[in-house]
N, C-alpha and C positions, 0 to 999 in steps of 0.2 A: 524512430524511437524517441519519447521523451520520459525524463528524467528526473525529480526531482525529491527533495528531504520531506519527509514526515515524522512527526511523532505518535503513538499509540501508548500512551501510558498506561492509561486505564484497562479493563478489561472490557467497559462497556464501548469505550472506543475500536477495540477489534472488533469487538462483533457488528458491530454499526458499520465500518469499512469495509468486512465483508461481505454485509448485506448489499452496501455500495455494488462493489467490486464486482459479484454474482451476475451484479443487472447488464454488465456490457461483455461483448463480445470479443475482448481483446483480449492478450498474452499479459497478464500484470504478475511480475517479480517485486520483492522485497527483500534486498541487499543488507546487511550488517557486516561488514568486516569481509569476509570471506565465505560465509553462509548466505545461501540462497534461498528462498522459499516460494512459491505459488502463492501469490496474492490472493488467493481466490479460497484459500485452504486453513481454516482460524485455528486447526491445532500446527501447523508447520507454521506460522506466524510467533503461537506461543511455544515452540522453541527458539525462538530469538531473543536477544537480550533487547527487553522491551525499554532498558532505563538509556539508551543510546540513539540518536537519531538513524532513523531508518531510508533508504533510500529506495525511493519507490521507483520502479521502469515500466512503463509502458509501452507495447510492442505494437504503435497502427502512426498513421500518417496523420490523422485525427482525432485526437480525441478531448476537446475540450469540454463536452459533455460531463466529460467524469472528472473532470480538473476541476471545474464549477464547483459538483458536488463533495469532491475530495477538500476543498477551501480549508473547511478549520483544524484540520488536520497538517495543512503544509506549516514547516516552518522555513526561516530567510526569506 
């Protein structure tokens, strides 16, 4: 599993992440506090509070593919 902060302020930035997101084959959560959501899912996303750093989980051994493309979205 790896692990890391993102932001999604905007709303064009969800929808651009989930298009990301769609394209690969892996388990991706999105963490806020104690709410979970399916990465992969742009209305369970926009129940999150979007003005907080998000923490993004990805469930494979590999996947730098989508870390590449995730870039301007990580923050730290």
């Amino acid at each position: 599993m790896k692990a890391v902060n993102i932001k999604l302020s905007l709303a064009e930035n969800v929808k651009t992440f989930v298009n990301i997101a769609n394209r690969y084959p892996y388990d991706i959560d999105l963490r806020v506090g104690r709410h979970v959501v399916d990465g992969k899912s742009i209305l369970g996303i926009f129940s999150l509070d979007l003005s907080k750093p998000i923490t993004l989980e990805v469930y494979a051994d590999s996947c730098e593919d989508l870390m590449e493309e995730i870039k301007p979205f990580v923050i730290g």
